[in-house]
BAVEX-886749 format. One record per residue (C-alpha): chain; residue in one letter; x negated, y negated, z negated; residue number from 1. Coordinates in Angstrom, 1 decimal. Layout:
<atoms>
ATOM|A|a|X|Y|Z|NUM .
...
</atoms>
This chain:
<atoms>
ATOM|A|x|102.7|-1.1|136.9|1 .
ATOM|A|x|105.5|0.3|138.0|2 .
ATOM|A|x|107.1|-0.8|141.5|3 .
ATOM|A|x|110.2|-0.2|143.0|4 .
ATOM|A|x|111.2|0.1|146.5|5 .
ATOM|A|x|115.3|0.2|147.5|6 .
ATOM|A|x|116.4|0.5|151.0|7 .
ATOM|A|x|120.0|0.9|152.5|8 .
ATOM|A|x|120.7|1.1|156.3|9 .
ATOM|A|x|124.2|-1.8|155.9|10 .
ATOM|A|x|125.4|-4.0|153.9|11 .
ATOM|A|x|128.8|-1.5|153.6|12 .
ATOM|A|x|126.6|0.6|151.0|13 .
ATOM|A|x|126.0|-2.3|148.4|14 .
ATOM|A|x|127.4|0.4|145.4|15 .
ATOM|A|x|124.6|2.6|146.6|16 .
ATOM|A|x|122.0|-0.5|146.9|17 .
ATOM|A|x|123.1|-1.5|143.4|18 .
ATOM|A|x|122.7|2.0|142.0|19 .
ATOM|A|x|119.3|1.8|143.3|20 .
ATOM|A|x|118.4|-1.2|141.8|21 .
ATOM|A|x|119.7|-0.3|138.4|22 .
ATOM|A|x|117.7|3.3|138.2|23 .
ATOM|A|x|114.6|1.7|139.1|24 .
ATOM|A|x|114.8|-0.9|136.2|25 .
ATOM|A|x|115.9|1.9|134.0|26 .
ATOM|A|x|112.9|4.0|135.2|27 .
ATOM|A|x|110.5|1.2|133.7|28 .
ATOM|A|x|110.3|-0.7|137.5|29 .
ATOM|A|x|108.7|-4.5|136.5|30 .
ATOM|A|x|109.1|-5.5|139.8|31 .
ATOM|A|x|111.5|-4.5|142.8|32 .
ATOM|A|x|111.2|-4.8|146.7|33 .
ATOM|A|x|114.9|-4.4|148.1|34 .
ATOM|A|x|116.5|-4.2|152.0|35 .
ATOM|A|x|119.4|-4.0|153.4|36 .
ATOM|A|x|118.0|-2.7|157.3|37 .
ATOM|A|x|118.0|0.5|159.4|38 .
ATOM|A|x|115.0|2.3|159.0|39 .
ATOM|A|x|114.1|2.2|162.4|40 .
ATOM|A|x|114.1|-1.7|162.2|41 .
ATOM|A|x|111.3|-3.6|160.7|42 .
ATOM|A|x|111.3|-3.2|157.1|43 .
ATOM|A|x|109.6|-6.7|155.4|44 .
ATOM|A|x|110.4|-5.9|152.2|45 .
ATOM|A|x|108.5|-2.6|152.0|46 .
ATOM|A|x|105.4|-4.3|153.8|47 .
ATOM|A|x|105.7|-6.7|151.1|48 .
ATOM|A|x|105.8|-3.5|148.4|49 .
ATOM|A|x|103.1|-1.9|150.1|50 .
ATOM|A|x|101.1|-5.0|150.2|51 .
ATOM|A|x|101.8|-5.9|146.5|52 .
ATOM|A|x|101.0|-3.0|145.2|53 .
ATOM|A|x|97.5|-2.5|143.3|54 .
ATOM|A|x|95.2|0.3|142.2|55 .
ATOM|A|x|96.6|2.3|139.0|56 .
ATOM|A|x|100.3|0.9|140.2|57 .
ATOM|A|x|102.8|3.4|141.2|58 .
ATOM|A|x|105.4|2.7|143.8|59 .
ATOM|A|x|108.8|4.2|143.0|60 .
ATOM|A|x|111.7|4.9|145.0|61 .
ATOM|A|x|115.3|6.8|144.5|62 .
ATOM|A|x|115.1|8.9|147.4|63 .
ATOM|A|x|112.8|10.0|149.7|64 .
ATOM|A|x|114.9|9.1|152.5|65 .
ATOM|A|x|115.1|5.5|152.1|66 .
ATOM|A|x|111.2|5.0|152.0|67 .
ATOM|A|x|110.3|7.1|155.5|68 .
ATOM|A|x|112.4|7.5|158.9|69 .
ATOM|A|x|110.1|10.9|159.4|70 .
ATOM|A|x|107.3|12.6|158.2|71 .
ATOM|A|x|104.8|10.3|160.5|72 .
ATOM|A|x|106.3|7.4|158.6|73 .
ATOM|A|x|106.2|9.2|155.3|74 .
ATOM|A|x|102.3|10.3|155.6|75 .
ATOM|A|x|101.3|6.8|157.0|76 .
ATOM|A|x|102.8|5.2|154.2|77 .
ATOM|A|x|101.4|7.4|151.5|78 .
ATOM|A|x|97.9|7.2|153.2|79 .
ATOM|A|x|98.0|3.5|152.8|80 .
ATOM|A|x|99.1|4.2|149.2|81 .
ATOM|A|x|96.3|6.4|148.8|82 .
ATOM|A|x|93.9|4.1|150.0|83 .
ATOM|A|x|94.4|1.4|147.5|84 .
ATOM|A|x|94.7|4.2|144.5|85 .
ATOM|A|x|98.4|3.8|144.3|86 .
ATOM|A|x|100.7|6.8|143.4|87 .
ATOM|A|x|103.9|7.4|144.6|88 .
ATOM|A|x|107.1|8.4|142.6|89 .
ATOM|A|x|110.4|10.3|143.6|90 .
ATOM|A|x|113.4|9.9|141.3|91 .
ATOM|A|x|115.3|12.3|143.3|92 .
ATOM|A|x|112.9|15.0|142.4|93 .
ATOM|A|x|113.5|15.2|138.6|94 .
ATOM|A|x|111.2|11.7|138.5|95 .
ATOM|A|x|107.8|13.9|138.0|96 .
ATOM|A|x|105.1|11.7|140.0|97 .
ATOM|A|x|103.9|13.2|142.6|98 .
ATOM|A|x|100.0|13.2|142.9|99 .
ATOM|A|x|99.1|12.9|146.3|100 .
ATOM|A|x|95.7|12.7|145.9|101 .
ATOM|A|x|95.6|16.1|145.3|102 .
ATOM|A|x|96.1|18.9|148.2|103 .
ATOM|A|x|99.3|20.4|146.7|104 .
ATOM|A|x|101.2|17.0|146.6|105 .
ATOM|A|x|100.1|16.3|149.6|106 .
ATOM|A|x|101.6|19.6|151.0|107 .
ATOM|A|x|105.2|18.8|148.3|108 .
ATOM|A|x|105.3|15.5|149.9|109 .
ATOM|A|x|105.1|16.8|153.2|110 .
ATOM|A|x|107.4|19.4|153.1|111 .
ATOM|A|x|109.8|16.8|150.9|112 .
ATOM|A|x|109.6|14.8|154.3|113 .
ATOM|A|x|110.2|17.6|156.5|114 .
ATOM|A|x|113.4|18.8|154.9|115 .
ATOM|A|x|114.7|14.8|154.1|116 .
ATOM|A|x|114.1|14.5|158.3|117 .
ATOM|A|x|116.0|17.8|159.0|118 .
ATOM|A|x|118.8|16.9|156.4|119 .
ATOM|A|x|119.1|13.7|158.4|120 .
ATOM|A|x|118.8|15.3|161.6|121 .
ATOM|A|x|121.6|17.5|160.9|122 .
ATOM|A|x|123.6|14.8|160.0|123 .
ATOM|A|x|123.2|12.9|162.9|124 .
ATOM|A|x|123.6|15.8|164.8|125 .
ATOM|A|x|127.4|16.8|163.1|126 .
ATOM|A|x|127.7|12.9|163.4|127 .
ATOM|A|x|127.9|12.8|167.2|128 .
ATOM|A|x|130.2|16.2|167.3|129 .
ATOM|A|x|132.9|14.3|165.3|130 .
ATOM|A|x|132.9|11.4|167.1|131 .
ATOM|A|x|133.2|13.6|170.5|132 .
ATOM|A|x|135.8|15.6|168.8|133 .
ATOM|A|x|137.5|12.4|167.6|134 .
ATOM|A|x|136.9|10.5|171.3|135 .
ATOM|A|x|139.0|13.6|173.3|136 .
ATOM|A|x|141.8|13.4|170.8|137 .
ATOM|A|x|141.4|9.3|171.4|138 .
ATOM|A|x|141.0|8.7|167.7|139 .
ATOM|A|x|137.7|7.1|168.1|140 .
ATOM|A|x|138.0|3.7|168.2|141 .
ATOM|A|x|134.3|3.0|167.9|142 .
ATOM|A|x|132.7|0.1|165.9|143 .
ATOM|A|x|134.5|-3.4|165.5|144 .
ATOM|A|x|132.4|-5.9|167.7|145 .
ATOM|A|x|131.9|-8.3|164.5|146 .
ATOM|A|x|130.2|-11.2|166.7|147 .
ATOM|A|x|133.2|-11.6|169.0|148 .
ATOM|A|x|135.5|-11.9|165.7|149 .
ATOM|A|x|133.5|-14.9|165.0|150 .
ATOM|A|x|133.9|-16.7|168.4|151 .
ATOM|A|x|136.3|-19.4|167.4|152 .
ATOM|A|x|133.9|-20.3|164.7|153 .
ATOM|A|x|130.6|-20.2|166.8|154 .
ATOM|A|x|132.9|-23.0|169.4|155 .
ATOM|A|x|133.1|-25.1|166.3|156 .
ATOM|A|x|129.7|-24.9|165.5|157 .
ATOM|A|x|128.3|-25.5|168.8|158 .
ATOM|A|x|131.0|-28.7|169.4|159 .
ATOM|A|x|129.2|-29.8|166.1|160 .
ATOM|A|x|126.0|-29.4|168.3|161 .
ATOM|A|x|124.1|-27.1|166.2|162 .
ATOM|A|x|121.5|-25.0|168.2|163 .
ATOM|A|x|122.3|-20.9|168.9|164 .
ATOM|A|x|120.1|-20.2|166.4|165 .
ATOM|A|x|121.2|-21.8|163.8|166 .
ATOM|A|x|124.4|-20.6|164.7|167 .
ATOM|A|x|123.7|-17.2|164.6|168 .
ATOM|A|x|121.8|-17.5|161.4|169 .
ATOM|A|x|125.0|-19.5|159.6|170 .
ATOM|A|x|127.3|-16.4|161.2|171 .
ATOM|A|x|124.8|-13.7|160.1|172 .
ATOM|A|x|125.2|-12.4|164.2|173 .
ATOM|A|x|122.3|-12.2|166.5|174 .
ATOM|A|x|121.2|-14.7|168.3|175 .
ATOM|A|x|121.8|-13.4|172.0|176 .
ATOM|A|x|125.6|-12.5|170.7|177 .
ATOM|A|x|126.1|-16.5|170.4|178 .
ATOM|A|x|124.4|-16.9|173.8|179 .
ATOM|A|x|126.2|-14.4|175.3|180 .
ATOM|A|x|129.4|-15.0|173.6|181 .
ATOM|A|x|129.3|-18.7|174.3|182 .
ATOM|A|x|128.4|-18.2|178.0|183 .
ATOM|A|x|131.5|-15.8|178.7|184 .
ATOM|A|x|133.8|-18.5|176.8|185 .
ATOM|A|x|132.4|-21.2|179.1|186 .
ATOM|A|x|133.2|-19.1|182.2|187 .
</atoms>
């Protein structure tokens, strides 16, 4: 059986989520695990994968970067794959399963994880020279605080009595925004 795993870091990136989804069902995926999280958050949905998944399956994702955040993360996951007799399969590698049984996939998986970490490392790393670049010629605004935008709605809710939680839940914020949010509006 073929399984897919899909992974985007925000919900801004649904076109690339949905392009995802789409290649894996036109690889042959039966079943799909899907996220929208940071891969430095916890990541249910691939637990779930990784938990579904059975001997003779193969676990299939788009790109090598949206299953591991390094190549620690990459080999743990593929041991775990390898210990139930699952394989793993790259579409961003001309879609040729990779056998990682074997010691050569084991070294192409490796060094596929070392270059997807640098590529993101470099990334990061131009990331942060823009945004000083863009900060000294005070272009940088810096990221819209999306839980204070939704103030006036988290006053309704909590005159309705409904519990921070819920409220944060109902908002899609975090729960110690609506706390926090809440407790500066009362001061």
């Amino acid at each position: 059986m073929l399984v897919g795993y899909r992974r985007c870091s925000t919900t801004e990136q649904k076109a690339g989520y949905a392009a995802q989804a789409e290649h894996l069902l036109a690889t042959g995926c039966t079943k799909t695990f899907g996220e929208m999280t940071s891969s430095v958050k916890d990541r249910e949905q691939l637990r779930l994968a990784l938990d579904f998944v059975r001997e003779g399956d193969v676990l299939v994702v788009c790109k090598l970067d949206r299953l591991a955040r390094s190549v620690f993360d990459l080999l743990r996951i593929v041991e775990a794959l390898e210990a139930k007799g699952v394989g793993l399969r790259v579409l961003d590698f001309g879609g040729s399963q990779i056998d990682t049984k074997s010691p050569t996939g084991k070294m192409l998986i490796t060094l596929m994880g070392a270059f997807a970490e640098l590529e993101r490392s470099t990334m990061l790393e131009r990331q942060k020279i823009g945004i000083a670049k863009a900060r000294e010629e005070g272009r940088y605004q810096g990221r819209a605080p999306t839980a204070r935008r939704k103030l006036p709605e988290m006053r309704i809710l909590a005159a309705e009595g409904l519990k921070p939680s819920a409220i944060a839940d109902r908002l899609r914020v975090s729960r110690a925004s609506v706390y926090r949010l809440l407790a500066e509006d009362r001061a």
